[in-house]
C-alpha positions in Angstrom: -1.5 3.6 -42.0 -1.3 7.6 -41.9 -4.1 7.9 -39.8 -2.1 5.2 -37.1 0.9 6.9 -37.3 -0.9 10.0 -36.9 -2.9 8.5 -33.4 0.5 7.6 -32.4 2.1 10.4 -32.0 -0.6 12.4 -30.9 -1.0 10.5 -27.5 -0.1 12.0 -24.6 3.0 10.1 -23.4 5.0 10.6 -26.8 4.4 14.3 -26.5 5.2 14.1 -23.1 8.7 12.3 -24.2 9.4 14.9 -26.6 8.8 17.3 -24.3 11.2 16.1 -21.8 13.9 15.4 -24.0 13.9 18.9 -25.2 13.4 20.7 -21.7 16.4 18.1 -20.3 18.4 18.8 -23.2 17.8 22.6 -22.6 18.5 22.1 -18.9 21.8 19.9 -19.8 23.1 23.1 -21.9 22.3 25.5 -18.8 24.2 22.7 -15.9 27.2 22.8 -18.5 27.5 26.5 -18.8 27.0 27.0 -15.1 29.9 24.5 -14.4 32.1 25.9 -17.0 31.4 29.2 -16.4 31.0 29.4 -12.8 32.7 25.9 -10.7 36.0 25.8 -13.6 37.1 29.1 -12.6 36.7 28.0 -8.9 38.4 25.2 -9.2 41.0 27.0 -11.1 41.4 29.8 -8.6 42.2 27.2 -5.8 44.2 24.4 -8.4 46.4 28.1 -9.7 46.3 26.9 -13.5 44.4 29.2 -16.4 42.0 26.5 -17.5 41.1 23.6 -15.2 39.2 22.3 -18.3 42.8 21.5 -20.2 44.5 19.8 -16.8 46.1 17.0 -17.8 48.9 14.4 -16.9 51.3 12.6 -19.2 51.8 8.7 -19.1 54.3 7.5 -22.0 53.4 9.9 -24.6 49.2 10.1 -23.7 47.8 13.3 -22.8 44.9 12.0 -19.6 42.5 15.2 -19.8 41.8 14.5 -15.9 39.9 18.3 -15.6 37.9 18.1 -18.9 36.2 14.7 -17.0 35.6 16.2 -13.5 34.0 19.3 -15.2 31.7 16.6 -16.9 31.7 14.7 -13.5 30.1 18.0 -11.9 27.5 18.2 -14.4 26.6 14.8 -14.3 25.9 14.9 -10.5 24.4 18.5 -10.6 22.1 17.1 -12.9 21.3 13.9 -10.9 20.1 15.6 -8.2 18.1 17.9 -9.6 16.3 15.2 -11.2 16.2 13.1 -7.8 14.9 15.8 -5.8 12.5 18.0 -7.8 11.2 14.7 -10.1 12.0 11.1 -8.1 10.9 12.1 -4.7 7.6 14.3 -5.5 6.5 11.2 -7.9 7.5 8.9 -4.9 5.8 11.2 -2.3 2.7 11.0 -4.7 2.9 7.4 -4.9 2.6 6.8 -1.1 -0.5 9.1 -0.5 -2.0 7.8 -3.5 -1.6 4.1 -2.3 -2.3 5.2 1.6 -6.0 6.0 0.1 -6.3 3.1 -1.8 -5.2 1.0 1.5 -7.7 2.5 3.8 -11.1 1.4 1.6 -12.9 -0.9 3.3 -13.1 -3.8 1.3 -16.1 -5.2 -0.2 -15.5 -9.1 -0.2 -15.0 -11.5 2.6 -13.9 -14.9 2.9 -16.7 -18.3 3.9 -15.3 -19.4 6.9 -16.2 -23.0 6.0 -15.0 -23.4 1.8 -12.5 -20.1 1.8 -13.9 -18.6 -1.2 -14.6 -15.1 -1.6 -18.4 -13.7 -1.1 -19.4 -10.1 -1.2 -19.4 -8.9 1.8 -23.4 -8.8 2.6 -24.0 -12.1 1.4 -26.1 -14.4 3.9 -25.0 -17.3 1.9 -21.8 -18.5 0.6 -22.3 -19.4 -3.2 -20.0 -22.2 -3.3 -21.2 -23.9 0.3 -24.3 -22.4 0.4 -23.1 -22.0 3.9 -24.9 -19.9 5.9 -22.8 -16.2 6.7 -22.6 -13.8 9.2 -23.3 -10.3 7.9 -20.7 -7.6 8.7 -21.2 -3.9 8.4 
């Protein structure tokens, strides 16, 4: 059962995982410092209030932290499109050439003209008519 586990979690996509999660994680702590640090007091400059990150508005009695959530709003899209243009759209532009190759082989099977099944493509004789075939090269 060891020697499973062990197989496991040596393959290549759950090291992988583990990889990402700690690098995203990493990159998650940087995004949130660079908003607090660096978009906040931007915001704040413009908004004229100390800390952007406390804004808030009253409704009977509830404090609505509105600033706290478009910090985390910021973050969530900065990290969203990070991950859509330097990770979705190199995987989907390596996808497309990958499948323009596959596309362009010359296949290696025809169809009998007479039954419809499917013959390598130099036979001289369909194998379910015994049909005879024109070669095509």
């Amino acid at each position: 059962m060891f020697k499973e586990f062990k197989k496991f979690i040596l393959r290549g996509n759950v090291v992988d995982l583990a990889v990402a999660v700690v690098v995203g994680a990493a990159f998650n702590s940087v995004v949130q410092s660079f908003v607090k640090d660096m978009i906040t007091p931007l915001v704040s400059a413009v908004y004229q209030q100390q800390k952007f990150s406390e804004a808030y508005f009253s409704f009977r009695g509830s404090h609505f932290l509105y600033g706290d959530f478009i910090n985390n709003l910021i973050s969530f899209f900065i990290i969203a499109a990070v991950v859509f243009f330097f990770v979705v759209q190199p995987i989907n532009k390596v996808v497309t050439i990958a499948n323009r190759k596959e596309t362009t082989a010359e296949p290696s099977t025809k169809k009998c003209p007479e039954c419809l099944s499917v013959v390598p493509k130099a036979a001289t004789r369909c194998a379910f008519c015994t049909s005879k075939l024109v070669v095509t090269k």
